[in-house]
C-alpha positions as CSV (number, residue, x, y, z in Angstrom):
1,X,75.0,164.3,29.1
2,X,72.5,166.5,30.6
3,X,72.5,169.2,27.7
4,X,73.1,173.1,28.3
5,X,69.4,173.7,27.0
6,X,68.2,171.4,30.0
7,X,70.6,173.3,32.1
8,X,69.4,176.6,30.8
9,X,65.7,175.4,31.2
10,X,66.6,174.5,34.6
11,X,68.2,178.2,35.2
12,X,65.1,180.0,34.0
13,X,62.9,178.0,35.6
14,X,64.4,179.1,39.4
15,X,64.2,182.5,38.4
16,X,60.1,181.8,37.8
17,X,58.1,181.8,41.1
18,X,58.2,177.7,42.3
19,X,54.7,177.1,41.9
20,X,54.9,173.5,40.1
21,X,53.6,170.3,42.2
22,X,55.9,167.7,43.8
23,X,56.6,164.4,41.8
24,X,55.4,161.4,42.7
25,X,57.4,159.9,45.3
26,X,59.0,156.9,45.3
27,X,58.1,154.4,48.2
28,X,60.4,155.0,51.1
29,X,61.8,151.0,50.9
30,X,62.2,150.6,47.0
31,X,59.6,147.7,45.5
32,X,60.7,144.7,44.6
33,X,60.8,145.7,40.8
34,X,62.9,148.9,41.9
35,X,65.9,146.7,43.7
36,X,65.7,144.5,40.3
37,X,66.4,148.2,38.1
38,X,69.1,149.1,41.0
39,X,71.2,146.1,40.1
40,X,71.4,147.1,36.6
41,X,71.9,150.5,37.3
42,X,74.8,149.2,39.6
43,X,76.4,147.0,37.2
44,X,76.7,149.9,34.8
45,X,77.9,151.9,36.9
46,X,80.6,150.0,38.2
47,X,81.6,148.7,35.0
48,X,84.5,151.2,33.7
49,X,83.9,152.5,30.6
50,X,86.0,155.4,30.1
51,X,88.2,155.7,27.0
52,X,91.6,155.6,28.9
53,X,91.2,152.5,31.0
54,X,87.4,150.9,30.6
55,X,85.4,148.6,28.1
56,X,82.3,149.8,26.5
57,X,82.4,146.4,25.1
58,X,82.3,144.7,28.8
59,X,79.5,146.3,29.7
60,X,77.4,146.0,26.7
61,X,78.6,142.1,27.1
62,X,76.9,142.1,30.8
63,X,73.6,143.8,29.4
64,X,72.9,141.5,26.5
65,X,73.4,138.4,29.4
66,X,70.8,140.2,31.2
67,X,68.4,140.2,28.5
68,X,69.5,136.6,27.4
69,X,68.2,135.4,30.6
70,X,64.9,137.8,30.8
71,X,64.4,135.1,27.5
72,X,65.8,136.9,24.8
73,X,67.0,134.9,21.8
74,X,70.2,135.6,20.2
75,X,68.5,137.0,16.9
76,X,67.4,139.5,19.0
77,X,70.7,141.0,20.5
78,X,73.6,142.8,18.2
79,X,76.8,142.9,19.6
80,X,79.1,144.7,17.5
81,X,82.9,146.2,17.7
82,X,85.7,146.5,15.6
83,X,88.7,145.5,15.2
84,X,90.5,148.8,15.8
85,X,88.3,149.8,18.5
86,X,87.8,146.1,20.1
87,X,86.7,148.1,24.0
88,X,84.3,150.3,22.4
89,X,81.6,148.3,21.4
90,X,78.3,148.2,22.0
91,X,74.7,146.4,21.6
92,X,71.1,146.9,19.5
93,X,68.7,145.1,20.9
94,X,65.2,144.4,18.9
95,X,61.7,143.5,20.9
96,X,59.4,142.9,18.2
97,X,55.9,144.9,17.7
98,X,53.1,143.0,16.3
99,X,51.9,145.5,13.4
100,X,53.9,145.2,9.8
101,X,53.1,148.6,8.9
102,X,54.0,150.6,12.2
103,X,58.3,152.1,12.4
104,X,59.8,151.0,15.5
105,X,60.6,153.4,17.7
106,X,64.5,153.3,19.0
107,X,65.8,154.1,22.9
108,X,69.1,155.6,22.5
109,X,71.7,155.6,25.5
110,X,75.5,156.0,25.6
111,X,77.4,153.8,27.9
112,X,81.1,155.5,27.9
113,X,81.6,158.5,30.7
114,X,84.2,160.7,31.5
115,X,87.0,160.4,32.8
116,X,87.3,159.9,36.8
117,X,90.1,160.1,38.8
118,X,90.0,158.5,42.1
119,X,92.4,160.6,44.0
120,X,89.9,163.3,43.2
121,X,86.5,161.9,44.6
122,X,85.5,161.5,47.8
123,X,84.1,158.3,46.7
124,X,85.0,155.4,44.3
125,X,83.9,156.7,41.1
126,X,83.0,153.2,39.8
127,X,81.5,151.9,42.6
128,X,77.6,153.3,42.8
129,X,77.2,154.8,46.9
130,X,73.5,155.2,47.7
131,X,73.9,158.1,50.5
132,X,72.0,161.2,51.9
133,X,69.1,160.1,49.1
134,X,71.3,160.0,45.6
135,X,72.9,157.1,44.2
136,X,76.8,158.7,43.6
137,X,79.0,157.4,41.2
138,X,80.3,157.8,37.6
139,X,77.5,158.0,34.9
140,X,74.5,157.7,37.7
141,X,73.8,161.1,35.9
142,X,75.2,160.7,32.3
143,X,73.9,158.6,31.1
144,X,73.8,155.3,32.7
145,X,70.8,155.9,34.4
146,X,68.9,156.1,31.0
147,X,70.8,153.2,30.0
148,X,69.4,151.3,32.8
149,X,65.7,152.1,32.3
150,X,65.8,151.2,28.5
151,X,67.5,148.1,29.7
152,X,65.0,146.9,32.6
153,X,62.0,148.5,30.0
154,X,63.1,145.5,27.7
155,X,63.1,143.0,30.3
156,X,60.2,144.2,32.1
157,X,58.5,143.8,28.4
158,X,59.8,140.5,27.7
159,X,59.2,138.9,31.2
160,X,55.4,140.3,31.0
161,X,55.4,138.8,27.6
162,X,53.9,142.4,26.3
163,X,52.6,142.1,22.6
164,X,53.4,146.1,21.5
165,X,52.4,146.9,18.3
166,X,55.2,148.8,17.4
167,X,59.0,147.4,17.4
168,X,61.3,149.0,20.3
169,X,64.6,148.7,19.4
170,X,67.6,150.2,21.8
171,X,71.1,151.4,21.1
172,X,73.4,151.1,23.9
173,X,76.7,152.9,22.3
174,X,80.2,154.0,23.4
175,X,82.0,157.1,21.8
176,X,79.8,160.4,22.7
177,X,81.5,161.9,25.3
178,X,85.1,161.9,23.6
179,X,85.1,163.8,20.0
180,X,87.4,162.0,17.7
181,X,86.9,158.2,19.4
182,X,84.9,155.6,17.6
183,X,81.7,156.4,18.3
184,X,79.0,153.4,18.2
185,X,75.9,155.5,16.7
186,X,78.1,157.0,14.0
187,X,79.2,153.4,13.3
188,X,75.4,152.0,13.5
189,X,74.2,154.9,11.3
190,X,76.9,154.3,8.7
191,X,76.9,150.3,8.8
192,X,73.9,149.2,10.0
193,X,71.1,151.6,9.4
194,X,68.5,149.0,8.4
195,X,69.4,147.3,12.1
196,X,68.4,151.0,13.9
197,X,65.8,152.1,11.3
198,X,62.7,153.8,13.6
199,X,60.8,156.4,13.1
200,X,61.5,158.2,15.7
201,X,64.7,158.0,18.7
202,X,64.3,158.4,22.6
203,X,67.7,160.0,24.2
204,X,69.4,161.9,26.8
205,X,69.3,166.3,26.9
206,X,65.6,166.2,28.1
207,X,64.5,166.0,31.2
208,X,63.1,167.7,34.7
209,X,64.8,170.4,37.0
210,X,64.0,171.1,40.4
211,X,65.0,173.6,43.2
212,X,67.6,171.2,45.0
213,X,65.3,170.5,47.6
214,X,63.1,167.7,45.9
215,X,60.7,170.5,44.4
216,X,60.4,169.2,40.4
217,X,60.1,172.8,38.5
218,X,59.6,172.3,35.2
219,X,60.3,169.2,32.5
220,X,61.7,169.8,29.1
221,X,61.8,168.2,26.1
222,X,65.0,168.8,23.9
223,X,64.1,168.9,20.4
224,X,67.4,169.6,18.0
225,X,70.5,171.1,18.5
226,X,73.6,172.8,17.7
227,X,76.4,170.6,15.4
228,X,79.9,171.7,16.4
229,X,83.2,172.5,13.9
230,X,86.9,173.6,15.1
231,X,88.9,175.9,12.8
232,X,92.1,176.7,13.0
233,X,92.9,180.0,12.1
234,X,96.9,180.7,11.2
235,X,99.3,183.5,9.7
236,X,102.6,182.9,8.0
237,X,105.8,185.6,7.9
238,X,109.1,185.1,6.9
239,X,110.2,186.7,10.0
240,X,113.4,187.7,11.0
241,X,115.5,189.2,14.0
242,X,113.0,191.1,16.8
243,X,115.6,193.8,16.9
244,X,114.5,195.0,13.4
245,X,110.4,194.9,13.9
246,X,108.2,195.5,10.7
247,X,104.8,196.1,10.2
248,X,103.8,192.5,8.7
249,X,103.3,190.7,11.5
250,X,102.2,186.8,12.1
251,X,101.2,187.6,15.8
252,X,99.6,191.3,14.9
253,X,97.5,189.6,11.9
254,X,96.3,187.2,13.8
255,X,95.4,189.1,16.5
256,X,93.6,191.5,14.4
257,X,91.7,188.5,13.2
258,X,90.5,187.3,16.2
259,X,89.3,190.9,17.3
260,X,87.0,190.6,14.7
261,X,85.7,187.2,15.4
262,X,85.3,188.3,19.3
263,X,83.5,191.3,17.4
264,X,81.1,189.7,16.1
265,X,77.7,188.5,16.6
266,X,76.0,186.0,14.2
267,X,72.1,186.6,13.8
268,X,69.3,185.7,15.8
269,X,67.7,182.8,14.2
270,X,64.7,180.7,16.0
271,X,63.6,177.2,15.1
272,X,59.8,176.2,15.5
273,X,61.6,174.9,18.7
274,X,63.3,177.4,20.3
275,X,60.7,180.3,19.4
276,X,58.2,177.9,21.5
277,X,60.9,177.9,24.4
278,X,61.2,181.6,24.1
279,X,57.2,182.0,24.5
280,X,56.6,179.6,27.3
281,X,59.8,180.2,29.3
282,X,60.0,183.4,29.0
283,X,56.2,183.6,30.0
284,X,57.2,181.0,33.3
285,X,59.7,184.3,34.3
286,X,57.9,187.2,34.5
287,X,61.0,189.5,35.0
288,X,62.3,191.7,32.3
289,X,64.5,189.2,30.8
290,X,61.2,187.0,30.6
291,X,59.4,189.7,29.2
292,X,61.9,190.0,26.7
293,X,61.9,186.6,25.6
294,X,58.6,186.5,25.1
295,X,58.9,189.6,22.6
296,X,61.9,188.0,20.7
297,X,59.4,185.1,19.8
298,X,56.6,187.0,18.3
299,X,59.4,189.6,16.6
300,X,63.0,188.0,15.9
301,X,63.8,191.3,14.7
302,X,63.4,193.0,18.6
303,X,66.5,194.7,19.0
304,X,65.7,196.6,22.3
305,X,64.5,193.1,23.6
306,X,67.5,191.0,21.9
307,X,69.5,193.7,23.9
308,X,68.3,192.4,27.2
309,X,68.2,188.6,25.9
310,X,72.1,189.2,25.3
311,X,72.8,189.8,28.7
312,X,72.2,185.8,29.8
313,X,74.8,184.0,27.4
314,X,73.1,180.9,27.4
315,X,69.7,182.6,25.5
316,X,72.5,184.8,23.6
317,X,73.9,181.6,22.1
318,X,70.7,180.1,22.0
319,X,69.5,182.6,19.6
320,X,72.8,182.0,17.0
321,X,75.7,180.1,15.9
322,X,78.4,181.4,18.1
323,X,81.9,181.2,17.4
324,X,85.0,181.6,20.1
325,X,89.0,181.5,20.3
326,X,89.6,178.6,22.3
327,X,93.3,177.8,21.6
328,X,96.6,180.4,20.7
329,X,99.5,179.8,19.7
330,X,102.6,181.9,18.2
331,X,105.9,182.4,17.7
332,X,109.6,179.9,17.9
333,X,111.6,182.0,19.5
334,X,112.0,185.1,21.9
335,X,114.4,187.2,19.9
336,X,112.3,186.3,16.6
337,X,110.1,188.2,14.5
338,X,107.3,185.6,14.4
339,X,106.9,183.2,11.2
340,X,103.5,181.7,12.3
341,X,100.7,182.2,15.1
342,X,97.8,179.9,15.0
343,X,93.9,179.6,16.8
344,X,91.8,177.4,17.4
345,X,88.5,178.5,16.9
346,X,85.2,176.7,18.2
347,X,81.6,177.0,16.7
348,X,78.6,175.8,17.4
349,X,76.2,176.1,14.5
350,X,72.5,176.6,14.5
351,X,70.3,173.8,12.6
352,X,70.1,174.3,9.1
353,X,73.3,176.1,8.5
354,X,76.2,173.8,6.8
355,X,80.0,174.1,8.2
356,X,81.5,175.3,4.8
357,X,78.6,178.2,5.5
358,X,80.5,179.1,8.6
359,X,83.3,178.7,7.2
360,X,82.9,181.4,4.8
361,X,81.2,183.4,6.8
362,X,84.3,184.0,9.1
363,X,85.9,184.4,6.1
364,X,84.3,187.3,5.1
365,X,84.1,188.7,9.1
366,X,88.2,188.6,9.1
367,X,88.3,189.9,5.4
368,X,92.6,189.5,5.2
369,X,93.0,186.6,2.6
370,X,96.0,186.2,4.9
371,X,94.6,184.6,7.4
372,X,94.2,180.8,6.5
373,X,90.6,179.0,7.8
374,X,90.9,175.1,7.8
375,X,88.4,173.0,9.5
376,X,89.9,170.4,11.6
377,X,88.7,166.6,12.8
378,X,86.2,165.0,13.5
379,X,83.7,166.6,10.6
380,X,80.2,166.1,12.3
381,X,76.9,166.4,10.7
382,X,74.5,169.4,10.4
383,X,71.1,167.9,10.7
384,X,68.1,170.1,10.4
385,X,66.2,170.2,13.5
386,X,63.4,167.9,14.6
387,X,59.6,168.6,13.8
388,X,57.6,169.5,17.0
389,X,55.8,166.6,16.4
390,X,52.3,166.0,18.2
391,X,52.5,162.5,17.8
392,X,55.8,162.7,20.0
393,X,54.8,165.6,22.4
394,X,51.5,164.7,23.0
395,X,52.4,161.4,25.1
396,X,55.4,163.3,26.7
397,X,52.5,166.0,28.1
398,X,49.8,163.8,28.9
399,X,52.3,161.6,31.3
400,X,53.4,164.8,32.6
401,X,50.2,166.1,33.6
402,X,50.2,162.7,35.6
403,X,53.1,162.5,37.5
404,X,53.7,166.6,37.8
405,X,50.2,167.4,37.6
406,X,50.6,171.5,36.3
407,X,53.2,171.3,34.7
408,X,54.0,171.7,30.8
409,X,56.6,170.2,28.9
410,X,59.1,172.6,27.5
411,X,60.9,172.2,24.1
412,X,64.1,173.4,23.8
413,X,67.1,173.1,22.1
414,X,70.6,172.4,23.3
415,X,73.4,174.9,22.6
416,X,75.9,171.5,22.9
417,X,75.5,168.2,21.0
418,X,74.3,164.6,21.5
419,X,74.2,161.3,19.6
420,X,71.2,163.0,18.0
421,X,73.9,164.9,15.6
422,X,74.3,161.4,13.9
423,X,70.8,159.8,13.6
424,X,69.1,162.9,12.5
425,X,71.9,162.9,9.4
426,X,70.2,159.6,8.4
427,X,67.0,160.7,9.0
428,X,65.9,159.4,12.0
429,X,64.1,162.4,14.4
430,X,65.5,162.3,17.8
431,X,64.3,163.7,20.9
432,X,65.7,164.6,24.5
433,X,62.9,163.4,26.6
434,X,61.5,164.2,30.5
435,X,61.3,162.2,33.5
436,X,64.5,162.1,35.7
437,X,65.2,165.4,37.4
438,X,68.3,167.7,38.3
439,X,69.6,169.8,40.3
440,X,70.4,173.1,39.5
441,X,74.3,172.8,39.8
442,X,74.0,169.8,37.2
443,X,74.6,166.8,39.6
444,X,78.3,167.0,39.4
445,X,78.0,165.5,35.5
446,X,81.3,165.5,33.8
447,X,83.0,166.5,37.1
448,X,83.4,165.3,40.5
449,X,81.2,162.9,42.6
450,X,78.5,162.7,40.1
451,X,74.9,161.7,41.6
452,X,71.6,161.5,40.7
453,X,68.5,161.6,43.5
454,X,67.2,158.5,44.4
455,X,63.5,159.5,43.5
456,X,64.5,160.9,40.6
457,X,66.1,157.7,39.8
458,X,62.8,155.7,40.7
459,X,60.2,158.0,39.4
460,X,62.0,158.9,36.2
461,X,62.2,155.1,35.8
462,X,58.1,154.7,35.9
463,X,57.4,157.9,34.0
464,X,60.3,156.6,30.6
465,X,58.2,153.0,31.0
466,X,55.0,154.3,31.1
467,X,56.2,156.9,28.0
468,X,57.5,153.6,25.7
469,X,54.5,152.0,26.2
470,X,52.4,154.4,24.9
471,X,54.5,154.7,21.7
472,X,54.4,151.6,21.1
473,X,50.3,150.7,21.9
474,X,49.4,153.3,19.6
475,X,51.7,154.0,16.5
């Protein structure tokens, strides 16, 4: 998914003046190379793969026949499910570098989506519509447009018969928008690490934002994020009969609880990362928010400018772990003294904090031993964030200042969570990268008639090629 740090990137951005240069544009017929991307991009796209009634397995099937007959062998295409999850499967496939000594670098895409209704869509969400210059459809935005390029990268490779010196190696995995499903990277991680072992990842939460109007604004790079954890809070009483009401309350106690929580801020914390995105965005603004930001980065301990930071609550979570009732429940009966109330609480935890931390943390912010804190499925990973690596950025910038000449690249990190959560656990760095552009109401991703601009499509397409190769020409 397009992450809420490209989002947010995308927000301040509009409120900077639009000075950043065009992208590239796309030919007005597509080349012949383009149509042979499009029919990939269609097949995903039309291939169901949402948990309720599509196959993650199908359409990792289809890709590894489309690489077969590019000229990949069979040792060089993983297809892998399991038995309890036989529709959400997914493939690893492995182009071979000619340096032993070099890490392969691995392109990481998820092929399930959200769920669409059709009754709902103006369109058919699993048909892909090329109209009024986007290409509509389920996953054109998230994320089976990424898919497609690392696909038709690999092909484009083999059928050139490139000689990189560094292994590529791509994921294409099932399970990340749907927490508590099987999910193919966890799996991979857990199962088959030596099979993904790179030294660095390519995935989604990067990316460009533009004004809506074909003007590309800014491209960002997303470089860690928050890990998320669900508590459930919950009271117990003996109760009794309501016409007889007592101080000891389930409902009251809880309550009182979750005042405290709403209460309460965690505090500010930058990575490497997000004190960077502070600078350089903030700088891009020029209002007083902007000016603000740029004082939080050179002094974390800014309370007049955290103050007007707080006001946006995208930068306010940016800044912390945030914490948030999402769920209440109390009570059996009417005429009853209430013998249990419950809540679920939601937090999103900045790198480098644990979830027993946080745990105990709220603990000690409620401070009624009371109130019962247990932290409920699925237990995800908290990674430390990504280095800011040169090595990494350097490319991303350089191919920037080609197609977008003016423009910088942006690191930020996302308040939400990717596949990333899973491969930086096992060590392997993963980054959000540019290319492909947005617009700023987020291209109806995880609602309804998703799309993605057609140049964005094409152009994004040449700038992730160009961007492989030159990881794996000079390791």
């Amino acid at each position: 998914m397009k992450s809420l740090s490209a989002l947010l990137t995308s927000a301040l951005l509009l409120a900077a003046p639009a000075t950043a240069a065009p992208a590239i544009a796309a030919d007005v017929q597509p080349r012949p190379d383009q149509l042979a991307f499009r029919e990939i991009y269609k097949e995903l796209v039309e291939t169901n793969t949402t948990l309720s009634s599509g196959s993650c397995t199908l359409a990792a099937e289809r890709m590894a026949v489309r690489l077969k007959a590019a000229g990949f062998p069979d040792s060089q295409l993983t297809l892998f499910a399991t038995p309890e999850n036989p529709k959400e499967g997914g493939l690893v496939a492995v182009y071979p570098g000619t340096s032993k000594t070099a890490k392969p670098i691995l392109l990481v895409a998820h092929i399930d989506v959200v769920e669409a209704k059709r009754a709902d869509w103006e369109r058919d969400p699993f048909v892909m519509v090329e109209e009024n210059g986007y290409f509509y459809g389920r996953g054109t935005a998230d994320d089976k447009a990424q898919a497609a390029v690392w696909v038709d990268t690999l092909i484009r490779f083999q059928q050139a018969g490139y000689k990189p010196k560094r292994t590529v190696k791509m994921a294409l995995t099932c399970g990340e928008e749907t927490n508590g499903a099987f999910n193919g990277i966890e799996w991979l991680a857990a199962n088959k690490r030596d099979l993904i072992d790179a030294e660095f990842a390519l995935n989604e939460g990067g990316g460009g934002d533009s004004d809506g109007k074909g003007k590309v604004l800014g491209q960002s790079v997303q470089v860690g994020e928050k890990t998320f954890a669900n508590f459930r809070l919950e009271t117990r009483n003996p109760g009794g009969h309501s016409s007889a009401p007592v101080p000891d309350n389930a409902i009251y106690d809880l309550a009182r609880a979750l005042t405290k929580i709403g209460d309460y801020d965690f505090p500010v914390e930058m990575t490497d990362t997000t004190r960077r995105f502070f600078a350089e965005a903030g700088a891009a603004r020029g209002d007083e928010t902007g000016k603000a930001m740029v004082a939080l980065a050179k002094n974390p301990a800014d309370k007049a400018a955290e103050a007007i930071v707080n006001k946006d609550p995208f930068l306010h979570s940016n800044l912390r772990t945030t914490c948030v009732a999402t769920l209440l429940d109390g009570g059996h009966a009417p005429n009853a003294l209430p013998q249990r109330a419950g809540a679920n609480i939601n937090c999103r935890i900045f790198p480098g904090h644990g979830i027993e931390s946080i745990k105990d943390e709220l603990g000690c912010v409620i401070g009624d031993p009371g109130v019962s804190i247990t932290q409920l499925p699925p237990k995800r990973p908290a990674p430390p964030a990504p280095p800011l690596d040169p090595k990494v950025i350097g490319p991303m910038q350089k191919l920037v200042d080609k197609y977008w000449p003016g423009l910088k690249v942006i690191p930020s990190m996302a308040n939400g969570y990717t596949d990333a959560t899973f491969l930086g656990a096992v060590g392997i760095p993963t980054y959000g990268i540019p290319g492909m552009w947005g617009d700023p109401d987020g291209n109806g991703a995880h609602g309804l008639d998703e799309r993605m601009e057609v140049r964005s499509v094409y152009v994004g397409r040449d700038y992730m090629f160009d961007l492989v190769k030159a990881y794996a020409d000079r390791p």
